[in-house]
MDTraj code that builds the backbone (N, CA, C; nanometers):
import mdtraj as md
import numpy as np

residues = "UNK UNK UNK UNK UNK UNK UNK UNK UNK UNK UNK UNK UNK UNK UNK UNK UNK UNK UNK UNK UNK UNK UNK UNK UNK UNK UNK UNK UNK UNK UNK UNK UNK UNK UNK UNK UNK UNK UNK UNK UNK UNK UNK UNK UNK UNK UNK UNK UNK UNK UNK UNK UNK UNK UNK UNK UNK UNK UNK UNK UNK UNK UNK UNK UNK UNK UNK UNK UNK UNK UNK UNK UNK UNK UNK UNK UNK UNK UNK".split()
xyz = np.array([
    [0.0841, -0.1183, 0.0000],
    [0.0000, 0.0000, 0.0000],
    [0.0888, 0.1250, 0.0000],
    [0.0674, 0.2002, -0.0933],
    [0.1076, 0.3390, -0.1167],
    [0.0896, 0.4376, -0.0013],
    [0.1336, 0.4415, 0.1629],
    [0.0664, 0.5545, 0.2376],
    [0.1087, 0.6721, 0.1874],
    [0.1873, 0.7209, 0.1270],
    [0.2187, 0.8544, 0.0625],
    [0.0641, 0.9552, 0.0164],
    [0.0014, 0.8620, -0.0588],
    [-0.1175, 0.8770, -0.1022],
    [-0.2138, 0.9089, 0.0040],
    [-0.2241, 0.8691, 0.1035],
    [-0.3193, 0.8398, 0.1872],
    [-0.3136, 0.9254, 0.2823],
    [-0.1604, 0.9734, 0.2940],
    [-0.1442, 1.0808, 0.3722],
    [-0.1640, 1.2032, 0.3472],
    [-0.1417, 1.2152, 0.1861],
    [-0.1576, 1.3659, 0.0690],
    [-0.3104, 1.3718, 0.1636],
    [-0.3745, 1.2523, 0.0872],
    [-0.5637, 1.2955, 0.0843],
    [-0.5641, 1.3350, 0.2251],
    [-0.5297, 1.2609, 0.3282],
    [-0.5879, 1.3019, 0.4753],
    [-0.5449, 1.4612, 0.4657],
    [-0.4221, 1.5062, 0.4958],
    [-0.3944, 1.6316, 0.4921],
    [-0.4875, 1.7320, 0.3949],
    [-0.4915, 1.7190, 0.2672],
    [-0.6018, 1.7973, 0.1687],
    [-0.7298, 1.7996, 0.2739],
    [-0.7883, 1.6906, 0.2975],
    [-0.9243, 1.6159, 0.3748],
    [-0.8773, 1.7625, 0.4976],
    [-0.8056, 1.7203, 0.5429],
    [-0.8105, 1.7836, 0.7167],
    [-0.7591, 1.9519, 0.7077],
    [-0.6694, 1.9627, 0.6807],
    [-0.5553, 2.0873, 0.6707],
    [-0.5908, 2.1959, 0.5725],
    [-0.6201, 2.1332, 0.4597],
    [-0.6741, 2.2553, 0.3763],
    [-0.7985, 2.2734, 0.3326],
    [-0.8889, 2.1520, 0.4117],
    [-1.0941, 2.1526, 0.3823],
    [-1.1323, 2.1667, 0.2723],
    [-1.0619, 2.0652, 0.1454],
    [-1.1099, 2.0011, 0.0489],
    [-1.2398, 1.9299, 0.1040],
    [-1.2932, 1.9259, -0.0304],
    [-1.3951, 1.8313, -0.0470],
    [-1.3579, 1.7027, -0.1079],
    [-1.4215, 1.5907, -0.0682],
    [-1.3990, 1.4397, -0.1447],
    [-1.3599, 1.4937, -0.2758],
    [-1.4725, 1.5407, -0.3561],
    [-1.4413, 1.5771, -0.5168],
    [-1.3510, 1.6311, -0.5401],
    [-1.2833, 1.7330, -0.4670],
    [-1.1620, 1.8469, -0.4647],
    [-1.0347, 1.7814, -0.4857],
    [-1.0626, 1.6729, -0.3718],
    [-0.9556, 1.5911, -0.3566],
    [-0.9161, 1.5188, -0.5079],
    [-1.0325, 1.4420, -0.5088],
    [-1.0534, 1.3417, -0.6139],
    [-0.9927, 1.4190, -0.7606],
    [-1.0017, 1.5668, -0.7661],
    [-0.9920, 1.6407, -0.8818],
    [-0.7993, 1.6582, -0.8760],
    [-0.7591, 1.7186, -0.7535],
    [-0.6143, 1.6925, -0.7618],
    [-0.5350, 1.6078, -0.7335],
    [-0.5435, 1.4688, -0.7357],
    [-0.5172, 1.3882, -0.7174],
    [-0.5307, 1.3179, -0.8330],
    [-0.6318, 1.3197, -0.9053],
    [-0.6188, 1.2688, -1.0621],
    [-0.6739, 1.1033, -0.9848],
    [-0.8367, 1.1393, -0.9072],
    [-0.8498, 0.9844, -0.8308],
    [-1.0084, 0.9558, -0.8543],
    [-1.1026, 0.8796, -0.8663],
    [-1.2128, 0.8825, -0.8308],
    [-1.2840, 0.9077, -0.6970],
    [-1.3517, 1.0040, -0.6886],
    [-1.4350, 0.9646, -0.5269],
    [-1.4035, 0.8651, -0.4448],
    [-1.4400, 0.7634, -0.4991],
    [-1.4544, 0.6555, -0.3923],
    [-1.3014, 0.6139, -0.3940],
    [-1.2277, 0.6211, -0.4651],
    [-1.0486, 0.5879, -0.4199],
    [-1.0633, 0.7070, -0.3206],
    [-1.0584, 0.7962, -0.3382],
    [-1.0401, 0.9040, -0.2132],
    [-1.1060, 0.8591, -0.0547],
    [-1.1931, 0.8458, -0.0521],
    [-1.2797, 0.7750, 0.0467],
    [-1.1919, 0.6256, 0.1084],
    [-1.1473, 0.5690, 0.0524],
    [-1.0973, 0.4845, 0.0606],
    [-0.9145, 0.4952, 0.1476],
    [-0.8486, 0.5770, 0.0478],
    [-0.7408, 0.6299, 0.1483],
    [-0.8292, 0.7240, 0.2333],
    [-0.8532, 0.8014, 0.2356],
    [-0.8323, 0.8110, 0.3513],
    [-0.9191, 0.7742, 0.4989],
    [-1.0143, 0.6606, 0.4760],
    [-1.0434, 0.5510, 0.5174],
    [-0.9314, 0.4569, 0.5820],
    [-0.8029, 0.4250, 0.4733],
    [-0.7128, 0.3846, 0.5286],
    [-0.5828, 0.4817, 0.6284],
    [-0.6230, 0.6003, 0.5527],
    [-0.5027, 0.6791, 0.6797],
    [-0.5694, 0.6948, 0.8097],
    [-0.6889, 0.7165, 0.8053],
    [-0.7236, 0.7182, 0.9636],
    [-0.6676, 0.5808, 1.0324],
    [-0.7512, 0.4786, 0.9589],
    [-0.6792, 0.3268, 1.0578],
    [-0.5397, 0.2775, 1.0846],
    [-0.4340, 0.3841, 0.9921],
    [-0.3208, 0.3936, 1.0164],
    [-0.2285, 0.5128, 1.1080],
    [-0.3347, 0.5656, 1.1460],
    [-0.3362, 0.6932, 1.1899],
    [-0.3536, 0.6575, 1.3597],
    [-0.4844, 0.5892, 1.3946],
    [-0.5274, 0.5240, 1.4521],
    [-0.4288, 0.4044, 1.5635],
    [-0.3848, 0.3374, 1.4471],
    [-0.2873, 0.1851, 1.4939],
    [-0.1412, 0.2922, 1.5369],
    [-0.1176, 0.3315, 1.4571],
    [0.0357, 0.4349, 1.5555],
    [0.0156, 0.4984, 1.6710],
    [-0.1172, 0.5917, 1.6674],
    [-0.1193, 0.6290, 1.7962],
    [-0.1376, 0.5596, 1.9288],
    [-0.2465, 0.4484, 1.9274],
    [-0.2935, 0.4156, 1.9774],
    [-0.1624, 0.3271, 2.1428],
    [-0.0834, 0.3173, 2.1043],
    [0.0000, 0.2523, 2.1973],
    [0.0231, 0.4062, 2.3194],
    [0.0503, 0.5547, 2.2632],
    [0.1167, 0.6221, 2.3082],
    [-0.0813, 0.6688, 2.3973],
    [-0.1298, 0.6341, 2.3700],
    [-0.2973, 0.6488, 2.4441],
    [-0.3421, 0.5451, 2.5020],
    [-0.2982, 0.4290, 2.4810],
    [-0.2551, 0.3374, 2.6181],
    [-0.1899, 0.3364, 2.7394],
    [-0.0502, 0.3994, 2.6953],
    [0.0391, 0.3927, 2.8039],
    [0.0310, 0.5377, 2.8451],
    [-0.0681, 0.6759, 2.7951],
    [-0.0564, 0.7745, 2.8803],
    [0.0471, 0.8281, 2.8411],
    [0.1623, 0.8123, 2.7552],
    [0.3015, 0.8876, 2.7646],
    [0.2833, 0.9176, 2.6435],
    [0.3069, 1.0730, 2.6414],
    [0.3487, 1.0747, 2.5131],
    [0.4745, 1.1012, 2.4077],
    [0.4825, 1.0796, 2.3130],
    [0.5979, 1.0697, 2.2379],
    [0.6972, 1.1440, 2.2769],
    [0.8308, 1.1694, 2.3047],
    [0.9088, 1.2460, 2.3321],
    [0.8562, 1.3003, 2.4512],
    [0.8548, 1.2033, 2.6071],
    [0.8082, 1.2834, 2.6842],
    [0.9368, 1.3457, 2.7329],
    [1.0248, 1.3131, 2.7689],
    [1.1628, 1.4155, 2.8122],
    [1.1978, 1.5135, 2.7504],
    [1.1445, 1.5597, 2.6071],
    [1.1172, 1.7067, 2.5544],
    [1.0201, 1.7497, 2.6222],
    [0.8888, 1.6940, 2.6554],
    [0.8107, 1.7684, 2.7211],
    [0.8020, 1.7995, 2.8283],
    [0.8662, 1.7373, 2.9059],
    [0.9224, 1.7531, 3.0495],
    [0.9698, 1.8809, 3.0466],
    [1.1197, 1.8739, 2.9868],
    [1.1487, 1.9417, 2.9529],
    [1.1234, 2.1474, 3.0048],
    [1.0645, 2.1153, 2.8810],
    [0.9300, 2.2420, 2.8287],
    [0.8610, 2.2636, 2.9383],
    [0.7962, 2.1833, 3.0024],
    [0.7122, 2.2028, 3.0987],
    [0.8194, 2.2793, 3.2280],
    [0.8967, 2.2108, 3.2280],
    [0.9603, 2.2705, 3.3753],
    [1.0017, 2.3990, 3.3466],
    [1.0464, 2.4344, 3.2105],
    [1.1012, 2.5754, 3.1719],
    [1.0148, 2.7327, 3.1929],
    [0.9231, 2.6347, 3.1410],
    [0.7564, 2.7629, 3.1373],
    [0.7557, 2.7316, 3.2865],
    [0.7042, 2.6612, 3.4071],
    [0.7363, 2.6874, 3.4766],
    [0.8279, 2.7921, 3.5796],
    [0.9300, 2.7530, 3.5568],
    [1.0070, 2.8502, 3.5715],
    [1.0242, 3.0111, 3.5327],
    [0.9905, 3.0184, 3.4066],
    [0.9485, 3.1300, 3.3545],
    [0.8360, 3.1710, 3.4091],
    [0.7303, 3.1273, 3.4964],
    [0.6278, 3.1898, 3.5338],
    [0.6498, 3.2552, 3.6245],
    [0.7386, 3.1932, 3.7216],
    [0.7608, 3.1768, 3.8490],
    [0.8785, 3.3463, 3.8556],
    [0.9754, 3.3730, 3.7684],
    [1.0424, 3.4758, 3.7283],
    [0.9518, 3.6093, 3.6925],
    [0.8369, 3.5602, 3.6405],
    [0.8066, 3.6693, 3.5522],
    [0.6783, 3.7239, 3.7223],
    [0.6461, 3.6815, 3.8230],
    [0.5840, 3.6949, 3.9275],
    [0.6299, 3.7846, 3.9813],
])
top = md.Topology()
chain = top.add_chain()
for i, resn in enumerate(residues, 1):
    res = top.add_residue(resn, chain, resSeq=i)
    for name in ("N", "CA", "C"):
        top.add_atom(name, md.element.get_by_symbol(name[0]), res)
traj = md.Trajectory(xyz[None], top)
């Protein structure tokens, strides 16, 4: 499976609020292929995340740590 494809349509789909047809028109796809990826990018979308929404942690949490303690700190300065 091509996700390249699947990822274009989701992004068009989500990011720039194409329509199915819109899609279907720059993409050089029928409707229902469109529907279809991105049918499949959600369930791939879905299966990646889904471990880091199990375990509560998310990706790069020691960047976010991080971050968090900084703004912190910065609040705490700027008081």
């Amino acid at each position: 499976m091509d996700t390249s494809r699947a990822i274009i349509a989701l992004l068009l789909c989500k990011f720039e609020g194409l329509s199915y047809q819109e899609i279907a028109d720059t993409m050089e796809l029928s409707v229902q292929a469109v529907k279809s990826l991105l049918s499949r990018a959600r369930v791939n979308l879905k299966n990646l995340l889904q471990p880091y929404v199990q375990s509560g942690v998310l990706p790069n949490s020691e960047d976010e740590n991080s971050v968090t303690s900084t703004s912190a700190s910065n609040q705490e300065q700027d008081s």
